[in-house]
Z-matrix of the N, CA and C atoms (Angstrom, degrees):
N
C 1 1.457
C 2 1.524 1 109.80
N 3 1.207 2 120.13 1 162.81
C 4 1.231 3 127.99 2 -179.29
C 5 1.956 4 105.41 3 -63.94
N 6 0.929 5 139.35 4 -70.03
C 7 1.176 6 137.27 5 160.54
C 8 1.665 7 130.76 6 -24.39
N 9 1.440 8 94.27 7 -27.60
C 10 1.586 9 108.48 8 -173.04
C 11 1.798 10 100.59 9 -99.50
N 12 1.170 11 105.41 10 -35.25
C 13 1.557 12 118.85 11 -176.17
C 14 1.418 13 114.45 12 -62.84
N 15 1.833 14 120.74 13 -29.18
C 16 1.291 15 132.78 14 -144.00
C 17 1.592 16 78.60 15 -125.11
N 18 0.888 17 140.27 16 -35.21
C 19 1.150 18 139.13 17 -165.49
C 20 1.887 19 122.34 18 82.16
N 21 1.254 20 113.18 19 13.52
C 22 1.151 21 123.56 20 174.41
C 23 1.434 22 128.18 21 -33.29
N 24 1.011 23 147.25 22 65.45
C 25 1.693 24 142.93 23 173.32
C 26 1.428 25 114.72 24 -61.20
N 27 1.378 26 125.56 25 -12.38
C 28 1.515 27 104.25 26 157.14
C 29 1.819 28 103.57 27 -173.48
N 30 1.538 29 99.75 28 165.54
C 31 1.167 30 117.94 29 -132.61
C 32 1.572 31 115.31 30 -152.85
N 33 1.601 32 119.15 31 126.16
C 34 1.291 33 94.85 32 -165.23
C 35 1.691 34 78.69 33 -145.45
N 36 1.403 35 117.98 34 129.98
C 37 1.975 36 133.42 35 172.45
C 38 1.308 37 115.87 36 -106.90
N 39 1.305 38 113.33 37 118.71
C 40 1.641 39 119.12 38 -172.57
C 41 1.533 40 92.71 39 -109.87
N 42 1.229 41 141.92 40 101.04
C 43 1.436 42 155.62 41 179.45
C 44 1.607 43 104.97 42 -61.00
N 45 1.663 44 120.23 43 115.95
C 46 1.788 45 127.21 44 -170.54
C 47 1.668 46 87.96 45 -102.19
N 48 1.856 47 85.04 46 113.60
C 49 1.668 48 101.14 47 178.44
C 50 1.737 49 105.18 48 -88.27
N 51 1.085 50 106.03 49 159.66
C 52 1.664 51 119.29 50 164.89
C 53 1.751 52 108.50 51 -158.20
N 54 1.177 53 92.83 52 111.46
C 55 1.934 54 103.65 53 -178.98
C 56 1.379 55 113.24 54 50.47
N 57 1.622 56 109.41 55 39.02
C 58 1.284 57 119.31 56 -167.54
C 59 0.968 58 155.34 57 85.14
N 60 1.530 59 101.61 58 -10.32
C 61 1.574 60 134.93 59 -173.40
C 62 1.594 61 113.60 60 -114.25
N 63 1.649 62 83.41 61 114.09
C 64 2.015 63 96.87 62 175.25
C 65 1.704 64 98.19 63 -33.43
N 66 0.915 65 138.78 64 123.06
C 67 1.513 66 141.96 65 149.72
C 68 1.512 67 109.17 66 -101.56
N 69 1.352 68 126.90 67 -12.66
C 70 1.652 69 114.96 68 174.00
C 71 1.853 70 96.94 69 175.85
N 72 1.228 71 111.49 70 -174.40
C 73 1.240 72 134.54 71 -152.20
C 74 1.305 73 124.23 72 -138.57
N 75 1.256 74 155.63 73 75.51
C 76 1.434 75 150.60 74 -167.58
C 77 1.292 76 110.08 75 -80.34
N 78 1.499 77 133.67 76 107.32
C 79 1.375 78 120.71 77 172.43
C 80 1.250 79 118.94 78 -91.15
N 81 1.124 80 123.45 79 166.43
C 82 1.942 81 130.62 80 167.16
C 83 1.640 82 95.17 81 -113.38
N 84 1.092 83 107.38 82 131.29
C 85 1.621 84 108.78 83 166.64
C 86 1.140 85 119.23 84 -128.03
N 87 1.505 86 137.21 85 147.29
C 88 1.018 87 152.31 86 -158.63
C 89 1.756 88 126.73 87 -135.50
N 90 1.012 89 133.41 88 101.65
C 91 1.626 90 133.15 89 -178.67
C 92 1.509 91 111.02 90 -75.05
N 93 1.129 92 113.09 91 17.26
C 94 1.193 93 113.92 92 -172.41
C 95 1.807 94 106.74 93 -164.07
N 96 1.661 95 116.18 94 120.05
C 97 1.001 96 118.88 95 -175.17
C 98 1.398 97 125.91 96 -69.52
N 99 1.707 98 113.42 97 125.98
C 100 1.404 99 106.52 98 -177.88
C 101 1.310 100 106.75 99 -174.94
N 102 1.872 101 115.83 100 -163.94
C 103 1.544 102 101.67 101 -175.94
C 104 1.202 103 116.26 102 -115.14
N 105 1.300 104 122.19 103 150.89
C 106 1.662 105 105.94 104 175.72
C 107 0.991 106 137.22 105 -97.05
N 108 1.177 107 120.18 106 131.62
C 109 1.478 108 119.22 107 -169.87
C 110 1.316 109 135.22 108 -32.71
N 111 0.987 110 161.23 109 173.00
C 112 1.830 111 151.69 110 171.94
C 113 1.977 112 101.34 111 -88.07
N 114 1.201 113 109.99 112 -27.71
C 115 1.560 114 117.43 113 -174.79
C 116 1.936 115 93.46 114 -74.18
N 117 1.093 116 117.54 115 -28.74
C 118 1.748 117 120.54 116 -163.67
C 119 1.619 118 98.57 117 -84.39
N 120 1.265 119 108.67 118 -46.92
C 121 1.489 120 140.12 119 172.14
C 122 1.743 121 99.01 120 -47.73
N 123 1.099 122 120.28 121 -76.56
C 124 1.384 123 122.29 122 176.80
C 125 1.449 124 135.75 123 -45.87
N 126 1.919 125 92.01 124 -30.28
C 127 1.553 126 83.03 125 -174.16
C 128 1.484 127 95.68 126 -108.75
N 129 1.220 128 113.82 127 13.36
C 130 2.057 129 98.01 128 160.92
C 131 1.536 130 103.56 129 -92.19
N 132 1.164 131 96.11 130 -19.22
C 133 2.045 132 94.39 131 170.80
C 134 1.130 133 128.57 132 -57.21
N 135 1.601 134 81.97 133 -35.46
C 136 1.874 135 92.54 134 179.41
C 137 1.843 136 127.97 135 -97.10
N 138 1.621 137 84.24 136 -10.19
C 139 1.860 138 112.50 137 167.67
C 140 1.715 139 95.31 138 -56.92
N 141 1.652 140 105.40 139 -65.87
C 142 1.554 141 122.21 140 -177.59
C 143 1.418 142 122.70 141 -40.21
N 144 1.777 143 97.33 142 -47.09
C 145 1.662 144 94.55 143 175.15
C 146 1.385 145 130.55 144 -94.95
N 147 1.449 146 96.75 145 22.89
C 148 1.614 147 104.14 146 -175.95
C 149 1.679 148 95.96 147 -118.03
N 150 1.450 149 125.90 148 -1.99
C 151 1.385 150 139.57 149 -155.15
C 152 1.827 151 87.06 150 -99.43
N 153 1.846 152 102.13 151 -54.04
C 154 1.538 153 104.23 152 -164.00
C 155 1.499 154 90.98 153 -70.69
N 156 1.596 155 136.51 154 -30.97
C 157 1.459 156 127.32 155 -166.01
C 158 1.753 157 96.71 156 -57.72
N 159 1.035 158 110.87 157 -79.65
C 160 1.678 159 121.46 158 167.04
C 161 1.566 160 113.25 159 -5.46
N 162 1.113 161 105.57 160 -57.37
C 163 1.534 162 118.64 161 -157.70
C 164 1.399 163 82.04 162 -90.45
N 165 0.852 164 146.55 163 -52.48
C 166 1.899 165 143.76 164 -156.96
C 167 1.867 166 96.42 165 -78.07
N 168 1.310 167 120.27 166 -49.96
C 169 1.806 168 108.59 167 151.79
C 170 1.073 169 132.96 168 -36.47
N 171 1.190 170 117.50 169 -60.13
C 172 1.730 171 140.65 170 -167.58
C 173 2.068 172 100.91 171 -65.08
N 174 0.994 173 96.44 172 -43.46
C 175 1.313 174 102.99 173 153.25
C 176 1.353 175 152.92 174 -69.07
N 177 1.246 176 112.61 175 -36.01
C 178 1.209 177 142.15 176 158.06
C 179 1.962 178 113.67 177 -68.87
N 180 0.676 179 126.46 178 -38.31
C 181 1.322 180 142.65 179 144.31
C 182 1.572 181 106.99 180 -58.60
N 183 0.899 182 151.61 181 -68.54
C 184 1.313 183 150.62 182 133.15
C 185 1.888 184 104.79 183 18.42
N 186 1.176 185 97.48 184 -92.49
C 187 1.400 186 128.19 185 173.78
C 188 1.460 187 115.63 186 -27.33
N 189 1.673 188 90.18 187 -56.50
C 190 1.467 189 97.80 188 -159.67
C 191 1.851 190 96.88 189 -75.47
N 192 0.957 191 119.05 190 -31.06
C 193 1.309 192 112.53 191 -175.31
C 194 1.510 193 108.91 192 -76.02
N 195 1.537 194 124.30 193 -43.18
C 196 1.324 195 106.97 194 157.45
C 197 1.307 196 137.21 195 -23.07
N 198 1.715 197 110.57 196 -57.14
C 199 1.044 198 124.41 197 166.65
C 200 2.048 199 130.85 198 -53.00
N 201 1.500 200 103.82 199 -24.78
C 202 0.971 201 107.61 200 179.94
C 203 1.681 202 119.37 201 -76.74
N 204 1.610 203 94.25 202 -36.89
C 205 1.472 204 114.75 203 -174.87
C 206 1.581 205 104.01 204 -78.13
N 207 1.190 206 119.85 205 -5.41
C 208 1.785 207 138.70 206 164.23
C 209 1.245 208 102.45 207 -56.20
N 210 1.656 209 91.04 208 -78.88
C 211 1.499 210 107.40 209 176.70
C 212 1.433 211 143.64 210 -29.47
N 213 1.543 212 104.06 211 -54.36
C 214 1.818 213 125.76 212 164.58
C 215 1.263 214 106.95 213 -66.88
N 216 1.361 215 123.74 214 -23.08
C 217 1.506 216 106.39 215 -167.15
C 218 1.967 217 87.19 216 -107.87
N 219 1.167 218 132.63 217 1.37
C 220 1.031 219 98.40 218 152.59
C 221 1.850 220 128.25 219 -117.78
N 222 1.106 221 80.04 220 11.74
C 223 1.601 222 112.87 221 170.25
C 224 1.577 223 101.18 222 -60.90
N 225 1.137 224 123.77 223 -44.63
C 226 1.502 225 146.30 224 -124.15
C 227 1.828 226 96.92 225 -123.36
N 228 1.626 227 116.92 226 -3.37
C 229 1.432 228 111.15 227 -140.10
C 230 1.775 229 96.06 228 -143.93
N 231 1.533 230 100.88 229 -53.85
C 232 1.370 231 95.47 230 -175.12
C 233 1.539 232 94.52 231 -153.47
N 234 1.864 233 105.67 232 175.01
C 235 1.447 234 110.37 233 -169.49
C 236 1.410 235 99.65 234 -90.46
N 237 1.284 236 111.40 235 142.64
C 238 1.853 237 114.01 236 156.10
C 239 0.844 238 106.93 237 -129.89
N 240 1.983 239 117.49 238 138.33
C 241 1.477 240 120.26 239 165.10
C 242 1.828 241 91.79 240 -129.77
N 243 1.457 242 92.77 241 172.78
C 244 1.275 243 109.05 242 -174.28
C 245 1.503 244 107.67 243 -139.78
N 246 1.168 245 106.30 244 136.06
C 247 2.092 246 121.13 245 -162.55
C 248 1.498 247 102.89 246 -101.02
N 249 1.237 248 131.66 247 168.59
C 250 1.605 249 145.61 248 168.27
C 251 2.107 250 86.07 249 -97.37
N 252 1.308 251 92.26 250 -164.90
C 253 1.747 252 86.37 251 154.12
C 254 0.982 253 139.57 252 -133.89
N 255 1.590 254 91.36 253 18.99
C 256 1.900 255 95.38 254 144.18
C 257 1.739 256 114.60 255 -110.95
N 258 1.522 257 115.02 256 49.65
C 259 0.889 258 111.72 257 156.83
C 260 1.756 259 123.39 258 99.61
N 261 1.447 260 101.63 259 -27.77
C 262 1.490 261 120.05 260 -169.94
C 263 1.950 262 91.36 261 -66.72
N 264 1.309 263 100.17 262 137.53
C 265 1.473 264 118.21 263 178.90
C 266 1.471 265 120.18 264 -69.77
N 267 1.068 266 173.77 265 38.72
C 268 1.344 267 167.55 266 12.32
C 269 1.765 268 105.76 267 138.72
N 270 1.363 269 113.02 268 -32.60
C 271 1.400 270 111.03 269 171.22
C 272 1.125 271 117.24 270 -147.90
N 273 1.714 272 134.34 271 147.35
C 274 1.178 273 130.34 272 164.30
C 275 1.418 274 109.29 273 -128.44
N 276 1.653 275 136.29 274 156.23
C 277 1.038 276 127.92 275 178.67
C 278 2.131 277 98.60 276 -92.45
N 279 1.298 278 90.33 277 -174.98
C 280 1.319 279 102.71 278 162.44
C 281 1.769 280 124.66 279 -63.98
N 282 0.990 281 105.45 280 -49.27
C 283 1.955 282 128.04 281 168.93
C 284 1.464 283 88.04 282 -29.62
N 285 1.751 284 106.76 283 -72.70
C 286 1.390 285 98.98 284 -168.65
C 287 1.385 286 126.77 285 -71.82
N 288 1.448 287 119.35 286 -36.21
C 289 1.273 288 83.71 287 -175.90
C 290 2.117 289 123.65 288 -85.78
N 291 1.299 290 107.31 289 20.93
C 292 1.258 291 144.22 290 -177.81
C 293 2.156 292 94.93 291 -80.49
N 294 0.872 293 102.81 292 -40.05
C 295 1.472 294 104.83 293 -168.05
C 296 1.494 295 109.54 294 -111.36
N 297 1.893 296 121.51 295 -33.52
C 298 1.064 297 100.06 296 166.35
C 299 1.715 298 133.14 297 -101.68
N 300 1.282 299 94.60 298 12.01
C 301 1.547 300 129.55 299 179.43
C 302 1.611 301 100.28 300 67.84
N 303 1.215 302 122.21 301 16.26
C 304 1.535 303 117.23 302 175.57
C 305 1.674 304 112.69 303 -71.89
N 306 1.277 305 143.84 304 117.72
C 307 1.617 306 121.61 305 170.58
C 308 2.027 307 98.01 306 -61.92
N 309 1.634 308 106.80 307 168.45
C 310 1.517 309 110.59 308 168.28
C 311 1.267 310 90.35 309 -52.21
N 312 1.195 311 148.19 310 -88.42
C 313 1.550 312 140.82 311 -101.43
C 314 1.725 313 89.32 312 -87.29
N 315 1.215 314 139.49 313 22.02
C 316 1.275 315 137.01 314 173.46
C 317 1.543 316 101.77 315 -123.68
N 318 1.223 317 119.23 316 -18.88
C 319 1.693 318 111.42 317 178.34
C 320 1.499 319 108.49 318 -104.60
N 321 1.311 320 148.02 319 -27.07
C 322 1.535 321 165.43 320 -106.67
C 323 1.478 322 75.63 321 -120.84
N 324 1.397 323 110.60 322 122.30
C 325 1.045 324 105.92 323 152.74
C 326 1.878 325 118.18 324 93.17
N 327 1.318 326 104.38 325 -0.96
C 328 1.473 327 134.95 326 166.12
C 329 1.269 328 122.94 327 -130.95
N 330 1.436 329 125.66 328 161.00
C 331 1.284 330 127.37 329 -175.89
C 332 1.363 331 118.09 330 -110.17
N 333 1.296 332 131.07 331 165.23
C 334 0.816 333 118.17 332 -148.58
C 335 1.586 334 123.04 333 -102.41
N 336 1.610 335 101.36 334 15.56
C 337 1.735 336 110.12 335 134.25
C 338 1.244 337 129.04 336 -18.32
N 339 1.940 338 114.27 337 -40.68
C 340 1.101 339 84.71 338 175.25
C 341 1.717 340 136.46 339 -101.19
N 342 1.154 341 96.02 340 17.97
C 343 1.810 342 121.44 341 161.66
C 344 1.975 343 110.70 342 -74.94
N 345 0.958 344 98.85 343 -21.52
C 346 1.467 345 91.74 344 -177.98
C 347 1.573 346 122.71 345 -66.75
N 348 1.543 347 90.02 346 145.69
C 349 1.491 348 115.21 347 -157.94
C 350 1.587 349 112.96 348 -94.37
N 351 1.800 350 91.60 349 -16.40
C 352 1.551 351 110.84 350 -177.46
C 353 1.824 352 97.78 351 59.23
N 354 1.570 353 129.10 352 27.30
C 355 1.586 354 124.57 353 163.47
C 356 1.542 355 119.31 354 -107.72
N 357 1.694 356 100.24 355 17.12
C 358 1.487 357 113.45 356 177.56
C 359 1.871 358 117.53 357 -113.15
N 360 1.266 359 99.08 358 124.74
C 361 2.281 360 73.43 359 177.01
C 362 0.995 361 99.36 360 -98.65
N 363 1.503 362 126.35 361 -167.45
C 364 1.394 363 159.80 362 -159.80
C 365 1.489 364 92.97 363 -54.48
N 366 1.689 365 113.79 364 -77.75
C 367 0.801 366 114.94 365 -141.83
C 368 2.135 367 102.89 366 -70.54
N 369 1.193 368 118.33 367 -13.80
C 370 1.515 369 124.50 368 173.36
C 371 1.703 370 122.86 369 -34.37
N 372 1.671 371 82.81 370 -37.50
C 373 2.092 372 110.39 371 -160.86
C 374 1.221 373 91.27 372 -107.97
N 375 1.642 374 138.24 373 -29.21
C 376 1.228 375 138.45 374 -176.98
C 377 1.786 376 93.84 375 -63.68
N 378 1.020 377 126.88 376 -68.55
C 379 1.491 378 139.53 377 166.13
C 380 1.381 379 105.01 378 -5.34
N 381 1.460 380 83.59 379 -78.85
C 382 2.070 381 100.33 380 -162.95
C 383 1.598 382 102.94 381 -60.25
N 384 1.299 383 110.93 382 -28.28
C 385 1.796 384 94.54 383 179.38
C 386 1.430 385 98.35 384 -96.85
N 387 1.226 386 169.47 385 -67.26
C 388 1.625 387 141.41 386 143.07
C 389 1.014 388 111.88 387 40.55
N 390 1.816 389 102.80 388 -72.32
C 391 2.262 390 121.87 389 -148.57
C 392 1.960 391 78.28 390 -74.70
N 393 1.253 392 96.58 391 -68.61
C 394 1.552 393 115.70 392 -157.77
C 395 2.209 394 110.71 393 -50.38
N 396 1.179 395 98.95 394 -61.99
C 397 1.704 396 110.05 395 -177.88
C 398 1.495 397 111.45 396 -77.85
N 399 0.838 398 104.81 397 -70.18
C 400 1.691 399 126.25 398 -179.65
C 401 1.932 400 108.87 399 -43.75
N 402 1.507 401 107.99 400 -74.63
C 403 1.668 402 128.87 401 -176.53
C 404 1.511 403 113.47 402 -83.57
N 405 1.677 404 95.46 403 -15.18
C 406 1.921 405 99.63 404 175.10
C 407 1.771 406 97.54 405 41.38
N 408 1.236 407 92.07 406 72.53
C 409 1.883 408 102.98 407 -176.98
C 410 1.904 409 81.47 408 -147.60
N 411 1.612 410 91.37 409 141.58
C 412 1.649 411 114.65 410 158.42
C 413 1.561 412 114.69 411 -64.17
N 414 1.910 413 118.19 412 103.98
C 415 1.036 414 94.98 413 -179.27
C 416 1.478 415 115.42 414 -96.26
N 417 1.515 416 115.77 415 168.01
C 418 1.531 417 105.00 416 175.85
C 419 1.897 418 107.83 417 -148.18
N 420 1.578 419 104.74 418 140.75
C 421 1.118 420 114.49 419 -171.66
C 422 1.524 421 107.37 420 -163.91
N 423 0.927 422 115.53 421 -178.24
C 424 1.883 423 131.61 422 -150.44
C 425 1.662 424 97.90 423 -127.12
N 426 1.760 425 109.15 424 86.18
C 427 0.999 426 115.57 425 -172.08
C 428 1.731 427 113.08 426 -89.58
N 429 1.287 428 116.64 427 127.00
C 430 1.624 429 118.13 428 176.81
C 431 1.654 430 110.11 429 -74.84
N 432 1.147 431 151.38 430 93.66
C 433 1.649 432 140.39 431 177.89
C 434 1.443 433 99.55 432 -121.40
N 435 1.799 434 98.05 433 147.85
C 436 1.077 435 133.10 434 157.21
C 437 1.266 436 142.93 435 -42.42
N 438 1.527 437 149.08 436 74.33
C 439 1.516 438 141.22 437 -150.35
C 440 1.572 439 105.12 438 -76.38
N 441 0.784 440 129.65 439 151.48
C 442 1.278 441 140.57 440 171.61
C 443 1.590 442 112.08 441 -32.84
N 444 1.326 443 119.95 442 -66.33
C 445 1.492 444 127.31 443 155.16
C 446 1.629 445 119.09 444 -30.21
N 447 1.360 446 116.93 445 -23.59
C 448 0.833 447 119.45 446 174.54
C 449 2.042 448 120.60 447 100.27
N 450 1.502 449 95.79 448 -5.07
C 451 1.274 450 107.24 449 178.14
C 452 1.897 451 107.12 450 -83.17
N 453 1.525 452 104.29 451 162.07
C 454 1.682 453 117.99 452 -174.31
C 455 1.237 454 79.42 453 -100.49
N 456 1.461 455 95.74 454 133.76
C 457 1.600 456 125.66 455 152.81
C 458 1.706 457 126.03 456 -118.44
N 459 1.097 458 149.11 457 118.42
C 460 1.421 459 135.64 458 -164.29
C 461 2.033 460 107.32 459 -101.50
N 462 1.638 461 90.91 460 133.91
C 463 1.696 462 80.33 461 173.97
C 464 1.391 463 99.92 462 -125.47
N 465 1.294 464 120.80 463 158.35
C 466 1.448 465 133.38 464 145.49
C 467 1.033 466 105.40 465 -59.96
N 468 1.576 467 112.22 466 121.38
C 469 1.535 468 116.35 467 -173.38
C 470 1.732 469 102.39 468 -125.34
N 471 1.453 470 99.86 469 131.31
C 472 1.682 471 98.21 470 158.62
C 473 1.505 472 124.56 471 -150.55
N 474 1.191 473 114.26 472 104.50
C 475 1.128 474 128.27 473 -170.13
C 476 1.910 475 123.55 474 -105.01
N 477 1.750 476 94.50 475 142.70
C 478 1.871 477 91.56 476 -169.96
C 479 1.312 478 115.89 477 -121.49
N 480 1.018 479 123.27 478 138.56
C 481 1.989 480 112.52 479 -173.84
C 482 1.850 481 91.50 480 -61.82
N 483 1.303 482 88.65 481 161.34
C 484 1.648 483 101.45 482 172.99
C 485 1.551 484 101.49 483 -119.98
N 486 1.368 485 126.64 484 145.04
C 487 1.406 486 145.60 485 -167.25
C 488 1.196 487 108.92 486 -121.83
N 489 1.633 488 127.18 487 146.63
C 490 1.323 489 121.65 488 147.91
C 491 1.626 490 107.50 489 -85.58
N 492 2.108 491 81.52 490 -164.37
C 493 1.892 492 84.00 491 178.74
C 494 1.636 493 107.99 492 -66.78
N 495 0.958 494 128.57 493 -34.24
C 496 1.431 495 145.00 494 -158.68
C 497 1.956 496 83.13 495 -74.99
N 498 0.839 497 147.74 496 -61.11
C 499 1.465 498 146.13 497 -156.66
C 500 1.352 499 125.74 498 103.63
N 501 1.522 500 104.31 499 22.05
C 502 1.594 501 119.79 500 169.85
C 503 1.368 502 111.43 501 -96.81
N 504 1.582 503 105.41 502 156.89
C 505 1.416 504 108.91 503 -168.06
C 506 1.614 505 111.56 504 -96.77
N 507 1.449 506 88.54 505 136.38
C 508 1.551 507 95.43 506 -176.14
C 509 1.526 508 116.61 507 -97.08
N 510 1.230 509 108.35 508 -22.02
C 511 1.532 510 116.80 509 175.69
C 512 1.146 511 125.20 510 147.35
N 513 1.308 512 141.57 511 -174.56
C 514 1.968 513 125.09 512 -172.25
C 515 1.179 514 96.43 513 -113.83
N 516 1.099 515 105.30 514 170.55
C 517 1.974 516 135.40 515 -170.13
C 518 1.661 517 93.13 516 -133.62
N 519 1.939 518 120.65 517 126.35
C 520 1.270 519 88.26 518 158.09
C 521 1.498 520 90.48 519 -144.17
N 522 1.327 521 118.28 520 166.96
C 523 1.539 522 137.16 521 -169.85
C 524 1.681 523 105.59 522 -123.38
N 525 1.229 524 91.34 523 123.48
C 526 1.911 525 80.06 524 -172.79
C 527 1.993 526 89.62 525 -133.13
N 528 1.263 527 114.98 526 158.37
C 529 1.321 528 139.22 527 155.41
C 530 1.154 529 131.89 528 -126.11
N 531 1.250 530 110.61 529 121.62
C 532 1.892 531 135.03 530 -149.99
C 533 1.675 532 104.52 531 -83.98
N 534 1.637 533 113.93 532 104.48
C 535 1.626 534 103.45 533 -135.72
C 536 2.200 535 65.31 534 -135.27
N 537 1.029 536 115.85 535 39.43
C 538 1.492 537 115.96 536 -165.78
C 539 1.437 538 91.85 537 -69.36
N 540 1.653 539 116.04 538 -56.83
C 541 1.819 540 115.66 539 -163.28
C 542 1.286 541 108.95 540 -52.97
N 543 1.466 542 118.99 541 -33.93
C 544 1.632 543 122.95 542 -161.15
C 545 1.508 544 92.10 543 -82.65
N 546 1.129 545 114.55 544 -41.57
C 547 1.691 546 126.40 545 -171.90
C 548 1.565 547 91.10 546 -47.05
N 549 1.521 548 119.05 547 -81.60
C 550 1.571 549 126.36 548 -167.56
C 551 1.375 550 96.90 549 -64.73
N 552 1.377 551 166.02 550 -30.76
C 553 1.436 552 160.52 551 162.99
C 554 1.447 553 86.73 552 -35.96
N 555 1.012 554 109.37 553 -78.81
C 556 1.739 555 130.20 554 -177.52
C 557 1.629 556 107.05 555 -13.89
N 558 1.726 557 99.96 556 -75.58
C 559 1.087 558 98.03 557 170.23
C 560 1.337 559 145.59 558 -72.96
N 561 1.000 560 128.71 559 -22.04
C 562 1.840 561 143.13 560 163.71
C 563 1.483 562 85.12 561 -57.41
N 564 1.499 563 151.96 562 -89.96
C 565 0.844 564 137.92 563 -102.51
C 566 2.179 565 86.47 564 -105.36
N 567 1.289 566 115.77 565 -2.52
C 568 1.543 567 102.42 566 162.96
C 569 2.057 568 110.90 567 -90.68
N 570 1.074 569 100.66 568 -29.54
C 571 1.558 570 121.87 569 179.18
C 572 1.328 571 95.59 570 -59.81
N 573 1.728 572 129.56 571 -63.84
C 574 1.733 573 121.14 572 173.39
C 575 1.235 574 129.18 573 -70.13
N 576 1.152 575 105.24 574 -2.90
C 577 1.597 576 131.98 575 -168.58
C 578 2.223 577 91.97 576 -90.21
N 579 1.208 578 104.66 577 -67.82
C 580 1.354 579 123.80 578 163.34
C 581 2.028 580 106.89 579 -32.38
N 582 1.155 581 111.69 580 -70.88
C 583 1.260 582 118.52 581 -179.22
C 584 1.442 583 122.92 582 -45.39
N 585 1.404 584 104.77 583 -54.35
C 586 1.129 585 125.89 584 178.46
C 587 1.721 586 125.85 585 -48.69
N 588 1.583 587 94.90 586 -55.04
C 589 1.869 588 117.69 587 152.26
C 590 1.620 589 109.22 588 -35.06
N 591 1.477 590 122.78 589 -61.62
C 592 1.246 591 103.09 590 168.92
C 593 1.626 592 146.15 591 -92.90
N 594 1.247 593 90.18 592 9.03
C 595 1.516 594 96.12 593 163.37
C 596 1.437 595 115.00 594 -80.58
N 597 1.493 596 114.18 595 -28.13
C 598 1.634 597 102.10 596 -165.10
C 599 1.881 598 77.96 597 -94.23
N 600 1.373 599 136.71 598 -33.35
C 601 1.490 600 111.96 599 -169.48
C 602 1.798 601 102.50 600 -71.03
N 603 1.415 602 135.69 601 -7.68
C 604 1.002 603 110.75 602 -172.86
C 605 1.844 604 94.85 603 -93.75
N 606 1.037 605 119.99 604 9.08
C 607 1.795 606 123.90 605 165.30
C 608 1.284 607 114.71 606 -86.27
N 609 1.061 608 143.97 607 -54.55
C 610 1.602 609 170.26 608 165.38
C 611 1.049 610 116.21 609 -73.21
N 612 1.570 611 131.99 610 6.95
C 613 1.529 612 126.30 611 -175.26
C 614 1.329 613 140.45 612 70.63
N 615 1.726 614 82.62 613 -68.87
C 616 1.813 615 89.23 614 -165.93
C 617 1.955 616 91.64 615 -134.59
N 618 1.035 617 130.58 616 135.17
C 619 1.570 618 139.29 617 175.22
C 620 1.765 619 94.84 618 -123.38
N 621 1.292 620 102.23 619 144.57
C 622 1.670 621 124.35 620 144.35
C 623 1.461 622 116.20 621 -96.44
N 624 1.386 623 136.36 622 110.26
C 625 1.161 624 108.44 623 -163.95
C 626 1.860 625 87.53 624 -150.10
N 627 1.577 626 102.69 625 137.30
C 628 1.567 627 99.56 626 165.32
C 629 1.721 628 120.35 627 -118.17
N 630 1.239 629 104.54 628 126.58
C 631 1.759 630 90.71 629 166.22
C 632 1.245 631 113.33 630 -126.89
N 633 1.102 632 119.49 631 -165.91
C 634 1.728 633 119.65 632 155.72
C 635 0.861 634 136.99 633 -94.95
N 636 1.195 635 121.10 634 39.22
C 637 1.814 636 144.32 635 143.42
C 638 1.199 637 109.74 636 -123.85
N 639 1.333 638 119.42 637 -13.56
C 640 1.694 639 92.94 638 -174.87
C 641 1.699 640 108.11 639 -157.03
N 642 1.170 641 118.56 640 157.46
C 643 1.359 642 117.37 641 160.29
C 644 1.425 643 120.50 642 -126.44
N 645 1.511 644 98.44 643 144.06
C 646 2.444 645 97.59 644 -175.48
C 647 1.075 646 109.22 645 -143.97
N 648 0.945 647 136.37 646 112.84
C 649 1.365 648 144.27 647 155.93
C 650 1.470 649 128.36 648 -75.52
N 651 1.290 650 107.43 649 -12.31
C 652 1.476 651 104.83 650 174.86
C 653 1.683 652 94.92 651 -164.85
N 654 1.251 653 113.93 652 173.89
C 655 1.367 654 125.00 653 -158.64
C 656 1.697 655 107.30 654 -161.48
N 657 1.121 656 148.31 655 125.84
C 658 1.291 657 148.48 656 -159.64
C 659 1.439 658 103.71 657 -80.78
């Protein structure tokens, strides 16, 4: 055995914790049997707790870069803004202001009125604060907004009230995905889809025909 091989007669293991978990072992060894002092005792204690400091950095660094590479990739992926709770904007990621051509220091501090497309009514936002304030439910819907340029862009939108401990609202969080190409694919191809219906009904007269834009039963 290792002890028998080295000739060790005595022996003292101070166990290097991290979040509770043995992560390693510091021994004192001795060729000669005896006791150890409380001063020998102390300073592998303090070998140990300068071992878990190390290791509790190295980790933490760890972490934190996880978190960063979180960040870029969702920086990189979808929009996030962040509300007060009356609405005033407080954060934007890069995504957004990448898509609505606004920089932060033009949205911070406004709501997001000024994205509107004016293709939503009352009752659309009446909904989402209901799901969101009221049912404290994630709401989600297919928002039309305004870019700065002035062009429509469409996102998958889903947004959640935020709470304290007390159960008051602190303001919304929302995550949106910029789904605009599929949106206009979408539409061109119901619009030729549309066209198409009446070219072959003005051959044939009369069609029954259903899609998902439209319904005809007859045709002049």
């Amino acid at each position: 055995s290792y002890i028998k091989s080295n000739n060790i007669r005595s022996m003292v293991d101070i166990p290097i914790l991290y979040k509770s978990d043995v992560i390693g072992v510091i021994c004192l060894e001795s060729s000669n049997k005896r006791n150890w002092m409380e001063e020998e005792i102390n300073f592998i204690q303090i070998l140990s707790s300068l071992y878990s400091l190390a290791w509790s950095i190295k980790e933490s660094d760890k972490a934190n870069k996880a978190l960063n590479d979180l960040e870029d990739f969702i920086d990189n992926c979808v929009l996030v803004s962040k509300t007060d709770k009356h609405g005033k904007i407080t954060y934007v990621n890069k995504k957004f202001t990448a898509i609505s051509g606004y920089k932060p220091s033009e949205v911070i501090g406004r709501d997001h009125e000024l994205l509107s497309s004016n293709e939503h009514d009352s009752d659309f936002w009446d909904n989402m604060y209901l799901e969101t304030t009221k049912n404290k439910k994630i709401w989600n819907g297919v928002v039309t907004n305004k870019s700065k340029s002035g062009g429509l862009y469409y996102v998958d939108t889903y947004i959640k009230a935020d709470f304290d401990y007390d159960g008051k609202l602190k303001g919304y969080s929302s995550i949106r995905q910029d789904i605009t190409n599929l949106k206009l694919k979408e539409l061109e191809n119901g619009q030729t889809f549309e066209i198409d219906l009446k070219n072959i009904n003005r051959k044939i007269g009369r069609a029954h025909v259903w899609t998902p834009v439209t319904r005809s039963s007859r045709m002049p």
